[in-house]
Each structure stands twice: as structure tokens, then as C-alpha cells.
C-alpha positions as CSV (number, residue, x, y, z in Angstrom):
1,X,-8.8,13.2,-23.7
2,X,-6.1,14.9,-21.3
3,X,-4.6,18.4,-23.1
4,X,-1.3,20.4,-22.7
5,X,0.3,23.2,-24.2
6,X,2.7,23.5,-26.8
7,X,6.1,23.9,-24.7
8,X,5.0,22.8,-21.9
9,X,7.1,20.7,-19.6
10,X,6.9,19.5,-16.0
11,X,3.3,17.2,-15.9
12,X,3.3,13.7,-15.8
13,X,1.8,11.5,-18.5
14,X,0.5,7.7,-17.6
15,X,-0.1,4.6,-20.0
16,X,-1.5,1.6,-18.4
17,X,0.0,-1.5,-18.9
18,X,-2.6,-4.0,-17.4
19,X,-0.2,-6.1,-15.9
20,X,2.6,-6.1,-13.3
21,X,5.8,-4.5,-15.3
22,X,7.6,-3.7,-12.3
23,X,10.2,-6.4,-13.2
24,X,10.5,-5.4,-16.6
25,X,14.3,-4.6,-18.1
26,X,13.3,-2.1,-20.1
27,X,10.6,0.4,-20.1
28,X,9.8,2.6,-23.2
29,X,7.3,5.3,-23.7
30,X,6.4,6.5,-26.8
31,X,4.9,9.7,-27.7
32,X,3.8,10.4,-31.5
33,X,2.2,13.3,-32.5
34,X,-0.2,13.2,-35.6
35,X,2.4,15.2,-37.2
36,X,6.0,15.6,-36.5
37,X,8.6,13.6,-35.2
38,X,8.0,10.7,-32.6
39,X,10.1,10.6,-29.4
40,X,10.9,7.2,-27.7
41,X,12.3,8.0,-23.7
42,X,13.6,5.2,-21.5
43,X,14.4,4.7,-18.0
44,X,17.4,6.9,-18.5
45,X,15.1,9.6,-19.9
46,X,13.0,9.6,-16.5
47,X,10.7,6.8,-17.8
48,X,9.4,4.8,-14.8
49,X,6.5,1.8,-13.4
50,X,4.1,3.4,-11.1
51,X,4.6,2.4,-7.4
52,X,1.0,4.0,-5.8
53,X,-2.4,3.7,-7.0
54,X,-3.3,6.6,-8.9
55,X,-6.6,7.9,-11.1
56,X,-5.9,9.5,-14.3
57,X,-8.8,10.6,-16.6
58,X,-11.4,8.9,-14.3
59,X,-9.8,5.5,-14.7
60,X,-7.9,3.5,-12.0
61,X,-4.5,2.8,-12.7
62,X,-3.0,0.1,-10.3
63,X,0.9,-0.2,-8.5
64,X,3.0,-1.8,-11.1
65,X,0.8,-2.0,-14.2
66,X,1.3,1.8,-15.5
67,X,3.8,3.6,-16.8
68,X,4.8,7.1,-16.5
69,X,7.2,10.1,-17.8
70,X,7.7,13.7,-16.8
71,X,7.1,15.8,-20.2
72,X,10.7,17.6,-20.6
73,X,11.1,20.8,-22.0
74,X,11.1,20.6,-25.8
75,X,9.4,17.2,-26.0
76,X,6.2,18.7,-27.0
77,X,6.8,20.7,-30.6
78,X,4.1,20.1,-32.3
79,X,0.4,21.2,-31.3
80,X,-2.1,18.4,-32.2
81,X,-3.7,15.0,-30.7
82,X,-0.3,12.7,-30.2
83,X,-0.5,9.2,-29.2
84,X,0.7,7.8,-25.9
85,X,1.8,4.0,-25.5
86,X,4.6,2.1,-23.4
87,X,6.1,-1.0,-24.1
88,X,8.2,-3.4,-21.5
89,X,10.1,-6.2,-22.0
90,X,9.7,-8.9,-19.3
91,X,11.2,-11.6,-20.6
92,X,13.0,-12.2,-23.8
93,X,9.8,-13.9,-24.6
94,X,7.7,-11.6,-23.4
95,X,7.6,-8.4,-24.4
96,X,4.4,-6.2,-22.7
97,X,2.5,-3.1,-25.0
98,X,-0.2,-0.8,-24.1
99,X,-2.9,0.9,-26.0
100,X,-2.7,4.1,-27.5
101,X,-3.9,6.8,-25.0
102,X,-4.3,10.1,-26.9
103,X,-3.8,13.5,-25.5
104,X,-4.1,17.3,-27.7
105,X,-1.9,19.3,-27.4
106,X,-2.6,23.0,-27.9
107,X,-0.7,26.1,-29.0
């Protein structure tokens, strides 16, 4: 499990999708802490598919099947394990969710 600071702002978080998204309408990412309020960002917010292979936490995340979102300053309020998870819609059928990735986060 990945850790950041209370405050902190700036580092990338990924949630793999296991799939190709990269046609998706919308992108969501969801981070919940244990306690406090959960925030839901967007595409708008900075939300976006992954377009390079990348490893995160020793696991390989491929081109188009991850998600990922810049922390921004005052997203992270509350010190404790949060949840990570993305959903896309593809189709109006189709609708696309990860699992939970946790990370802590520290004070």
C-alpha cells in the first residue's frame, strides 16, 4: 500500500481499469477516506486514461486500461487509509469500474 502526507499535493495516483477506456465519455476517480468526506474529480478536474505503460506498486498497468489524477492541494484532509477506484462510462450500456486500491495517508 502506496502512502502520502496529509497536504500533500503534486503525485500522481493510478487505478487500473483492466480494459481499454480510452474511448470512455466520462472518466471519474473517486477517492474516499475511511473518515471524512469523499471527493469525486473528472476530466475537468485533471482526471485522465493513461497513454504509456507504466508500473505502480510492482504491478503493470497497461496504455488505456488505467486511470490517473494529480492529487491537488487540499484534496487530502484527512490522515488515514482512503480508497482509490475509477469508473468510465463507455457506452450507455456499458459503464466500466475498478477495484478499490487503498493508499494511507499520514500526518
Amino acid at each position: 500500500m502506496a502512502w502520502l502526507n496529509k497536504g500533500e499535493y503534486g503525485q500522481k495516483v493510478y487505478v487500473n481499469m483492466g480494459e481499454d477506456v480510452s474511448s470512455a465519455s466520462t472518466l471519474t476517480f473517486v477517492l474516499d477516506p475511511q473518515s471524512g468526506e469523499k471527493l469525486e474529480k473528472a476530466i475537468g478536474d485533471g482526471v485522465a486514461v493513461g497513454s504509456t505503460n507504466i508500473t505502480v506498486d510492482d504491478q503493470n498497468y497497461i496504455a488505456n486500461e488505467y486511470l490517473e489524477y494529480t492529487i491537488k492541494s487540499g484534496d487530502l484532509k484527512y490522515v488515514g487509509t482512503w480508497r482509490l477506484k475509477g469508473e468510465c462510462l463507455l457506452t450507455s450500456t456499458n459503464k466500466v469500474i475498478s477495484d478499490y486500491k487503498f493508499i494511507e495517508v499520514k500526518a
